[in-house]
C-alpha positions in Angstrom: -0.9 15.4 10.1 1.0 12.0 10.1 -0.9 8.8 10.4 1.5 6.1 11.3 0.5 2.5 10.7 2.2 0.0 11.9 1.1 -3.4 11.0 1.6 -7.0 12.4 3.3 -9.5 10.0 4.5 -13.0 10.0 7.7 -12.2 8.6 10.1 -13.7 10.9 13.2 -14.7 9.6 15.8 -12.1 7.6 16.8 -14.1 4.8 13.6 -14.8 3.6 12.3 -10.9 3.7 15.4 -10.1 2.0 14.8 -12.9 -0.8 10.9 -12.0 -1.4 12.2 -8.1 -1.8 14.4 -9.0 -4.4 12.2 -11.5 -6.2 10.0 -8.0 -6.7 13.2 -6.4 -7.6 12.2 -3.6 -4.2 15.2 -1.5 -3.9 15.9 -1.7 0.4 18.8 -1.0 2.6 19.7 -2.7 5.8 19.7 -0.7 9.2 21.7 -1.9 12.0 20.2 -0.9 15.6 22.5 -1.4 18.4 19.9 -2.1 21.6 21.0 -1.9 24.8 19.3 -3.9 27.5 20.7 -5.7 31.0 23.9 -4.3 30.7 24.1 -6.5 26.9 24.4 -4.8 23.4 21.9 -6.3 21.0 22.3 -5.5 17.3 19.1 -5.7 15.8 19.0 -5.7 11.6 16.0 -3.7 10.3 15.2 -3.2 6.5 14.5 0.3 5.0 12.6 0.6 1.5 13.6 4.2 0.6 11.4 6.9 -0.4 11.9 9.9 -2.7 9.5 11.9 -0.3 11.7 10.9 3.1 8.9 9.1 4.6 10.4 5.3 3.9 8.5 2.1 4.8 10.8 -0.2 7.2 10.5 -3.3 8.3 11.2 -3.2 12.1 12.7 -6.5 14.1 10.9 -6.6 17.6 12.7 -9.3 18.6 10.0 -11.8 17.6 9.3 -10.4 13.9 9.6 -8.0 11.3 6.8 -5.3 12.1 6.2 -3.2 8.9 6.2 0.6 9.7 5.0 2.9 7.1 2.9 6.5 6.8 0.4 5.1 4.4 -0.2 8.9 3.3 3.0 9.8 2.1 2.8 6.5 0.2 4.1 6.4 -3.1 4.9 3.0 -4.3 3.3 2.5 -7.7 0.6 0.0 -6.2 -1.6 -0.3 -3.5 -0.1 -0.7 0.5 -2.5 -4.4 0.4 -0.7 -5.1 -2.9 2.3 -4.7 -1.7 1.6 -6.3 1.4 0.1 -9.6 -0.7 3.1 -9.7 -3.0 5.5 -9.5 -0.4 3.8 -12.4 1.5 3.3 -14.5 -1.5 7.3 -14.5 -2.3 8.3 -14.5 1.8 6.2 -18.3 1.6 7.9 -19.5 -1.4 11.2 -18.6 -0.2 10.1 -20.8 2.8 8.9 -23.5 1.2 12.2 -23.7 -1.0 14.7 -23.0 1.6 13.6 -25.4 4.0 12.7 -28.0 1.4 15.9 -27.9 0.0 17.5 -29.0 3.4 15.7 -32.1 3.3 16.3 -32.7 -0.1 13.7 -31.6 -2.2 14.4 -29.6 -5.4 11.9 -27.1 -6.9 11.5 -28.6 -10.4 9.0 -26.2 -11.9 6.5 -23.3 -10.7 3.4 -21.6 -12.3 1.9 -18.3 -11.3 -1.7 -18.6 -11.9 -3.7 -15.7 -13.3 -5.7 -15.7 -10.0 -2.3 -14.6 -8.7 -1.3 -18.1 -7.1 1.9 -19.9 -7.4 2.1 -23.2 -7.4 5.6 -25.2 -7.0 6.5 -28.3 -7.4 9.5 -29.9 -5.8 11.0 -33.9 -5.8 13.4 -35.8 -3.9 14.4 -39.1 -5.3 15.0 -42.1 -2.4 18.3 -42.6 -2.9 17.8 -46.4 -0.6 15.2 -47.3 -3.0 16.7 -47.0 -5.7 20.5 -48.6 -5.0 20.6 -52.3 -6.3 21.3 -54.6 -3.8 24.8 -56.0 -3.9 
């Protein structure tokens, strides 16, 4: 019997699943899902992590997040579903973090991954107005 878990996550926003995937080098396809609803076709993305046993792990798009969906007893990644889960997180918030600095002009200048598993980055922006000579 077939135990389905489907678990809440905070992953909202496609590029940023797609970038922490292949920071941990996690082989996935995308799945395009046309939707239909009010007489409208929606075309919903949803990411598929392939497994050798046929029961892959997807990450579904509800239309307010990515839901993960995976059998956690035909699991056979080489690490733990929490693992994966923590990993996965851990690279979705730096993505975040650089992305969105960037577009406020912050640069990552240099990151360290701890041995208690925690990254720290750290970005700078130089004020451009403060550093002009006046004329």
């Amino acid at each position: 019997m077939s135990h389905f878990t489907n678990l809440k996550t905070s992953f909202k926003n496609l590029l940023h699943l797609e970038n922490a995937l292949n920071k941990l080098n996690i082989v996935y396809k995308r799945e395009k899902k046309l939707i239909e609803s009010n007489n409208s076709k929606l075309c919903n993305i949803n990411l598929v992590i392939p497994q050798s046993n046929n029961y892959d792990i997807t990450f579904n798009w509800n239309g307010e997040e990515y839901e993960l969906v995976l059998d956690t007893s035909f699991w056979i990644q080489p690490y733990p579903v929490e693992n994966f889960i923590n990993k996965l997180s851990q690279q979705y918030a730096n993505s975040v973090i650089i992305t969105e600095s960037q577009k406020i002009g912050f640069q990552p200048i240099k990151s360290k991954q701890h041995v208690d598993g925690s990254n720290t980055i750290t970005l700078q922006r130089w004020n451009i107005s403060n550093s002009r000579s006046a004329v």
